[in-house]
C-alpha positions as CSV (number, residue, x, y, z in Angstrom):
1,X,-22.9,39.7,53.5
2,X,-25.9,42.1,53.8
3,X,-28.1,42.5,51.0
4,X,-31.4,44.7,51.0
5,X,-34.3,44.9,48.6
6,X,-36.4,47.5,48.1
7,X,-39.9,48.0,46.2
8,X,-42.2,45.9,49.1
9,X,-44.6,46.0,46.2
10,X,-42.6,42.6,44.5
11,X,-43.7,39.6,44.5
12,X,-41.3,36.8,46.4
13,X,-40.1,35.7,42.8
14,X,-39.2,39.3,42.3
15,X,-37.4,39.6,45.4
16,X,-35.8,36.6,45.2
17,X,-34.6,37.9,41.4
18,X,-33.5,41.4,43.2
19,X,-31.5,39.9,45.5
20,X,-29.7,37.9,43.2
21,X,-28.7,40.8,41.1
22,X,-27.7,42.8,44.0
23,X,-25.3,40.1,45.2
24,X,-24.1,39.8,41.6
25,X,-22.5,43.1,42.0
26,X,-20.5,42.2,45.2
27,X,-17.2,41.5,44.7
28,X,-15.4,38.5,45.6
29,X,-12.4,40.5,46.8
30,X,-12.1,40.1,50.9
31,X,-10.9,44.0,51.5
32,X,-14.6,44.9,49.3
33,X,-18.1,45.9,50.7
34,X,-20.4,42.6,51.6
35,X,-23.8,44.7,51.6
36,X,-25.9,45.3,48.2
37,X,-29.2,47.2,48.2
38,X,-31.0,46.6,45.0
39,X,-31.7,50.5,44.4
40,X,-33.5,52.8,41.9
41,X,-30.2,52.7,40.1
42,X,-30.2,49.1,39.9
43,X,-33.9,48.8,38.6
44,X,-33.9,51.3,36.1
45,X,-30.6,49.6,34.9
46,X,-32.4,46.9,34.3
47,X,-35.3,48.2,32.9
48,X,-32.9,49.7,30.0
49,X,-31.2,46.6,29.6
50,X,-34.5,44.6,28.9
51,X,-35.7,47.6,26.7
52,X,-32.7,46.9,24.6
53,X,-33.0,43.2,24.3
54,X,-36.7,43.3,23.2
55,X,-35.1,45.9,20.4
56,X,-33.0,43.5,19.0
57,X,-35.2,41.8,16.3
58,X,-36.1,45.5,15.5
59,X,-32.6,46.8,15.2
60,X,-31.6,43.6,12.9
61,X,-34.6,44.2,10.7
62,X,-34.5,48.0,10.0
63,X,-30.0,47.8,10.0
64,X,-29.9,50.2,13.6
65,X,-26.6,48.4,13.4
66,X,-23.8,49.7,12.2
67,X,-20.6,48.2,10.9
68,X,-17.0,50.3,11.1
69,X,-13.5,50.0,10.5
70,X,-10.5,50.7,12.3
71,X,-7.2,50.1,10.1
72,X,-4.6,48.3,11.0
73,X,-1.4,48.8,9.7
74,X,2.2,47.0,8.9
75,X,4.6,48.6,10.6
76,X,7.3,46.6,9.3
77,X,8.3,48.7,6.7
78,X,10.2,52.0,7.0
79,X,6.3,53.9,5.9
80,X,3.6,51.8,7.6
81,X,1.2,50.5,5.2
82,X,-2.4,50.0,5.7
83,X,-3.1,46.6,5.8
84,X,-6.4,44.9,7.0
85,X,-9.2,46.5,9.4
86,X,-11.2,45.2,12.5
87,X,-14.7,45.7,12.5
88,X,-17.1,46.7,15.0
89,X,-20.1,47.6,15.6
90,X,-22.1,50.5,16.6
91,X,-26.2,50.5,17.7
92,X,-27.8,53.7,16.9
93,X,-31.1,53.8,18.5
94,X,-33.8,55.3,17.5
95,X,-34.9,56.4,21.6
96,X,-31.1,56.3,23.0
97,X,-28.8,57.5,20.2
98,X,-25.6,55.9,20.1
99,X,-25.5,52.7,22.6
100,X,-22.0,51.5,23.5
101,X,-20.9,48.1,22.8
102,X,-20.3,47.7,26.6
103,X,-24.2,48.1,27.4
104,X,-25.3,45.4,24.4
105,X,-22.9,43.2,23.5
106,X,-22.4,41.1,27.3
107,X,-26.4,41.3,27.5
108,X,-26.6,39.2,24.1
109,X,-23.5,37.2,24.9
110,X,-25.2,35.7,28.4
111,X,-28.4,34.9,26.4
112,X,-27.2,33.9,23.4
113,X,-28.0,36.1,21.1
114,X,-25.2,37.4,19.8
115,X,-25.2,34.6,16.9
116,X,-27.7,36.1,15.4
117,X,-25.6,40.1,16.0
118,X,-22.5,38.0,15.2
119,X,-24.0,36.9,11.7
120,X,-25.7,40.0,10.8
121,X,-22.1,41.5,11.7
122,X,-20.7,39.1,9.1
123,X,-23.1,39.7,6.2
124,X,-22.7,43.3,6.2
125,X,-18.6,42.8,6.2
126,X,-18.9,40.9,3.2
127,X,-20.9,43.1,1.4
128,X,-18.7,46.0,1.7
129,X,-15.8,44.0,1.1
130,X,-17.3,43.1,-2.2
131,X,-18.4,47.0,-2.5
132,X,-14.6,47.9,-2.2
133,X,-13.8,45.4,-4.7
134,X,-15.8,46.3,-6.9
135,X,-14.7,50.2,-6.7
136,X,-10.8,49.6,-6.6
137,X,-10.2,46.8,-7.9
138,X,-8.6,44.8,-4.3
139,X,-10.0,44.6,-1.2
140,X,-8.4,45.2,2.3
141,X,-8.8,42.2,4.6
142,X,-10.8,42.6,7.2
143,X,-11.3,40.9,10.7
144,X,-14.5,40.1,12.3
145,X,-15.1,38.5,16.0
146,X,-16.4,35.0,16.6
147,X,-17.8,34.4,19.8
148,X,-17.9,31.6,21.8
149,X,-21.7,30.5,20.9
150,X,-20.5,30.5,17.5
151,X,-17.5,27.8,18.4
152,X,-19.9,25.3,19.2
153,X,-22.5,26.1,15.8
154,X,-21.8,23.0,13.7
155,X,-22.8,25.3,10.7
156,X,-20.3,27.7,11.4
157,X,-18.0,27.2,8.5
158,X,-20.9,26.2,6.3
159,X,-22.0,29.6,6.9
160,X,-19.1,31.5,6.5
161,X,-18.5,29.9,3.3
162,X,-22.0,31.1,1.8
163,X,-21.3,34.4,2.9
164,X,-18.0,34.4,0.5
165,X,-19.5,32.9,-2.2
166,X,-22.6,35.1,-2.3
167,X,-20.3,37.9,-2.5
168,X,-17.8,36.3,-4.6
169,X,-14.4,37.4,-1.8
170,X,-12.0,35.1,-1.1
171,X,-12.1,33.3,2.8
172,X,-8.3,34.8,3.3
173,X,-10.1,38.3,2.6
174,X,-12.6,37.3,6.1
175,X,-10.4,37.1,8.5
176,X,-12.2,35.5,12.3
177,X,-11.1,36.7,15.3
178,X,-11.3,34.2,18.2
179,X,-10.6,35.7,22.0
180,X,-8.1,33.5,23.8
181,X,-10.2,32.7,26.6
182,X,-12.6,30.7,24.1
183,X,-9.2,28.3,23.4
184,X,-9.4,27.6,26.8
185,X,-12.8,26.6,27.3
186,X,-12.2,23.2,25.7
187,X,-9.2,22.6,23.5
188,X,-9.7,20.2,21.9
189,X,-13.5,21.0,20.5
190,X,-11.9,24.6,19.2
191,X,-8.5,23.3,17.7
192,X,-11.1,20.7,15.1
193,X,-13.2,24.0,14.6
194,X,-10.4,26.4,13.7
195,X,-8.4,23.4,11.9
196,X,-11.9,23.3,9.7
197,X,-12.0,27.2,9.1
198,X,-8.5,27.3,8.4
199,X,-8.3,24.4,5.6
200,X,-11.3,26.5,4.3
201,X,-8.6,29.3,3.8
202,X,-10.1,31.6,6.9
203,X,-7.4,33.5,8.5
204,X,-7.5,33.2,12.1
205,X,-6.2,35.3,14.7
206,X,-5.9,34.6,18.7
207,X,-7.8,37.9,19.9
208,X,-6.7,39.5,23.6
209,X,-4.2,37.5,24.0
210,X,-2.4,37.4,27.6
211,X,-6.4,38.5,28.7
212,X,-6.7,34.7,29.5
213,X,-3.0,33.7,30.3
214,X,-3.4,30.5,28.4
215,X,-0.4,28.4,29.3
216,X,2.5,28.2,26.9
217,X,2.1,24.6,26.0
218,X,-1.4,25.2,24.4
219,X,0.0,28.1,22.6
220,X,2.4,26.1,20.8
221,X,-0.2,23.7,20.1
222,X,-3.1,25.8,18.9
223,X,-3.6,26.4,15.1
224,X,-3.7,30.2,14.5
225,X,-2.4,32.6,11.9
226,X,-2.2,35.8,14.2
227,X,-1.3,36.6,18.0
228,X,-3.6,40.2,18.9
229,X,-2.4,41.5,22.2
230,X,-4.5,43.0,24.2
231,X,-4.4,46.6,25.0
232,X,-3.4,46.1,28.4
233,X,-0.5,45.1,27.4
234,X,0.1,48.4,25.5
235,X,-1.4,50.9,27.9
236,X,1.9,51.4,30.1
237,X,4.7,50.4,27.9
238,X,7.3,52.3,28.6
239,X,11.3,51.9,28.1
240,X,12.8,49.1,30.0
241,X,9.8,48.7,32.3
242,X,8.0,45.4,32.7
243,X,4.9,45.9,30.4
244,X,7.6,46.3,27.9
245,X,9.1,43.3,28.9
246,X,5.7,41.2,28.8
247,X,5.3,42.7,24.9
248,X,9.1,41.5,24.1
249,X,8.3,38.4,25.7
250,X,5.3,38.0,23.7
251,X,7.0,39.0,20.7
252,X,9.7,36.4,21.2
253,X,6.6,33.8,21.5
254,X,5.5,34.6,18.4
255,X,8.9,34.5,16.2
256,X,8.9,30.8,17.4
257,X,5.6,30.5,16.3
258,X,6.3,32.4,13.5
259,X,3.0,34.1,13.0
260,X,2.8,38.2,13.6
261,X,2.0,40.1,16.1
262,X,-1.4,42.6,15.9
263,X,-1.2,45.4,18.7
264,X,-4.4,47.2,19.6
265,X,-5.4,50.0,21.4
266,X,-2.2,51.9,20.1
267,X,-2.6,55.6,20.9
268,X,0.4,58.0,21.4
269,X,3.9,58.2,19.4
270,X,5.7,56.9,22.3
271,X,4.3,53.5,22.3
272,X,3.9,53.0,18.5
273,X,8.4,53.7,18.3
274,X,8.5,51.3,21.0
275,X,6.4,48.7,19.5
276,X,8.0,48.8,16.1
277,X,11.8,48.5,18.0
278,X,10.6,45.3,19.5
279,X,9.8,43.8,16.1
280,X,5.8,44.2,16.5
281,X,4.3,43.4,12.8
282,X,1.1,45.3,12.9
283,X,-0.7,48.1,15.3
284,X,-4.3,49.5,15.4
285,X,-5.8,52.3,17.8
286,X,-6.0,56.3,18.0
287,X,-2.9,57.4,17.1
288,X,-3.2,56.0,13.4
289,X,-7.3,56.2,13.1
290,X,-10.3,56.5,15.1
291,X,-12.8,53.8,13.5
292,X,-14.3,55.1,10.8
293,X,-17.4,54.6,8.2
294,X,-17.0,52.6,4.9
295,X,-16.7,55.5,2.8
296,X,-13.9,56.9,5.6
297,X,-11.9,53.5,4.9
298,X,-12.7,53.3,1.0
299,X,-10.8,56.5,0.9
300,X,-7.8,54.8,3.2
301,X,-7.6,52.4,0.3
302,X,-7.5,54.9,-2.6
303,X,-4.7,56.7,-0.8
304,X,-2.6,53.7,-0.1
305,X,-2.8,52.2,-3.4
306,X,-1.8,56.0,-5.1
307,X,1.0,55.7,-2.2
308,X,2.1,52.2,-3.6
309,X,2.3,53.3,-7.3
């Protein structure tokens, strides 16, 4: 492995850091590159990257963040029916415009700061929960994501249960998503956390599963309400080829289990037929809805409670 530095100017705690991130960026794989030059490129990504972690307290305080909603629907019907919504988020900032999840969210996860995004995140989802309530009558259920930091918060339901009373919802209306690589970090410590949200009423659902290829055994021991597949699953699903295979596989998993089956990342005709064949319960992605505003989704639920009269 070669790595070089440049900017002689650097102290040898700076150099030391350099080279680190340079060798951060080499890949494990045998057939890949072994040299890394810590580069223009590399510092200036760095330089944003710090920029937009000394924003944070700014962006919680003046709401630079941005909750929306993409629908999911129930595709077990002859007319899918909107359903429930994920929510995510967006940073609009004031300097950079729109930031991608991709550039903030991993920087707040590795110094654990994305409690305090996660809760801010939270909050907001209640509020408009209790804004469409309050407008139609009912509420859509809506998912929100639960990292790992948050696992291991021994107020975490505490919490969660002020948020719904404060805004007078129900928990079954909040539902958490938990990624399946967090069940695998340690078991037993997450099956007594989710057992606790889930006798609180929370709805929880596995997120990405097959991201983590937790073993079958765990799955059948692990308390959870939903199975989300991730979208690789989806991306080449064809007729009779073996990502469709994986899906019905899945699929038959989760009949056992007898929970349903959320498919994301959803985007063309083709793979939405094939999904509701196989007996898939619910799909999200592009080729029912982009994510869209609170007003955007308000107007989702007007329509499909006119469509249900």
């Amino acid at each position: 492995m070669c790595i070089r530095i440049f900017y002689r100017s650097a102290n040898l705690e700076q150099r030391f850091d350099r080279a680190t991130a340079a060798s951060n960026t080499i890949s494990k794989n045998i057939h890949s590159p072994h040299i890394a030059v810590y580069d223009n490129q590399m510092h200036e990504k760095e330089l944003y990257e710090a920029r937009l972690l000394g924003d944070m307290d700014k962006a919680l305080e003046e709401h630079q963040f941005m909750v929306v909603f993409q629908p999911k629907y129930d595709i077990t019907t002859d007319t899918p029916r909107l359903c429930s919504a994920e929510v995510l988020i967006r940073w609009k900032h004031p300097e950079f415009g729109f930031v991608r999840p991709d550039s903030f969210m991993p920087l707040f996860e590795e110094n654990g700061r994305i409690k305090e995004l996660d809760r801010y995140v939270w909050r907001e989802a209640a509020k408009q929960l209790k804004r469409w309530k309050d407008l139609y009558g009912t509420a859509v259920p809506i998912s929100v994501n639960v990292s790992r930091v948050d696992i291991y918060d021994p107020d975490l339901v505490d919490y969660l249960k002020q948020i719904i009373a404060e805004n007078n919802i129900s928990a079954s209306e909040l539902h958490l998503e938990i990624t399946e690589t967090a069940y695998t970090d340690s078991v037993t410590q997450i099956k007594g956390v989710v057992e606790g949200l889930r006798n609180e009423g929370f709805m929880v659902e596995m997120d990405d599963f097959g991201k983590g290829y937790s073993s079958l055994n765990m799955l059948t021991s692990l308390p959870i309400d939903a199975l989300k597949l991730d979208m690789a699953f989806i991306t080449d699903i064809a007729e009779n080829n073996k990502e469709m295979s994986m899906v019905e596989f899945v699929l038959e998993i989760a009949r056992f289990l007898g929970v349903p089956v959320i498919a994301e990342g959803v985007e063309s005709a083709s793979q939405y037929l094939l999904l509701k064949k196989a007996g898939c319960d619910i799909i999200q992605g592009y080729y029912f809805s982009k994510p869209v505003s609170a007003t955007e989704f308000g107007h989702l639920i007007e329509k499909s409670r006119m469509a249900a009269r």
